[in-house]
C-alpha positions in Angstrom: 123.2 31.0 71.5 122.3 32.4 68.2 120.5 35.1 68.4 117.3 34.4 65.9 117.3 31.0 67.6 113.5 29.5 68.1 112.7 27.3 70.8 108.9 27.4 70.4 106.7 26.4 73.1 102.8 25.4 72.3 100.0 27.2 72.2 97.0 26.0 75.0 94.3 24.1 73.5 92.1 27.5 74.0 95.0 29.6 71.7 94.8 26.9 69.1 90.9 26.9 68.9 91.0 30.4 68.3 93.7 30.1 65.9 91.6 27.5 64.1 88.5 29.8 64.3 91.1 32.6 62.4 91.7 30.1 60.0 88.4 28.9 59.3 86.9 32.2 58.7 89.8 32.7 55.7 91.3 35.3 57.7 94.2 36.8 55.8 96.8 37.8 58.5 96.5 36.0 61.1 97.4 37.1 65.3 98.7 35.9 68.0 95.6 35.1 70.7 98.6 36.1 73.4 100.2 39.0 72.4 98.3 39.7 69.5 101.3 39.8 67.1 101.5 38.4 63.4 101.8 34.6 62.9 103.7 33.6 60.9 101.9 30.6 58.6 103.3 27.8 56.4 100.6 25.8 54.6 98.4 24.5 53.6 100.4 21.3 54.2 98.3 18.2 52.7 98.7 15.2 54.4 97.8 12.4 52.3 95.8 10.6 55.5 94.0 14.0 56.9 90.6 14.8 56.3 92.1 18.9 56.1 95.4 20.4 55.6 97.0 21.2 58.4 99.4 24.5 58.8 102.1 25.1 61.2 101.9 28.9 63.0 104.4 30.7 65.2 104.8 33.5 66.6 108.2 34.7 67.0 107.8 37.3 70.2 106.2 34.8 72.4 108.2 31.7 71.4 104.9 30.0 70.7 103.7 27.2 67.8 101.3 25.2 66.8 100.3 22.5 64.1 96.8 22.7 63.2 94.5 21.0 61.0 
């Protein structure tokens, strides 16, 4: 197996609220709410149907992600 493979695993409906909450509050680098690491952040991605953008976080030590809006 590679060794900067990523199989990500998703964040619990509490992490992601609390992701959202960083994100909502313009928050310039975002952290992990489980190990408190740097997330990594693509977006805004506009979605023509969405009443937001959403973005797509990870976080590369705990293998976790998320799409949020």
């Amino acid at each position: 197996m590679a060794e900067d493979s990523f199989t990500p695993v998703t964040y619990s409906p509490e992490e992601r609220n609390k992701i959202r909450a960083q994100i909502d509050s313009g928050t310039k680098q975002l952290s992990c709410p489980r190990c408190e690491g740097k997330l990594e952040v693509e977006g805004p991605i506009t979605v023509p149907t969405a009443t937001r953008p959403y973005y797509r976080v990870s976080c590369k030590p705990c293998r976790r992600m998320a799409f949020l809006s």
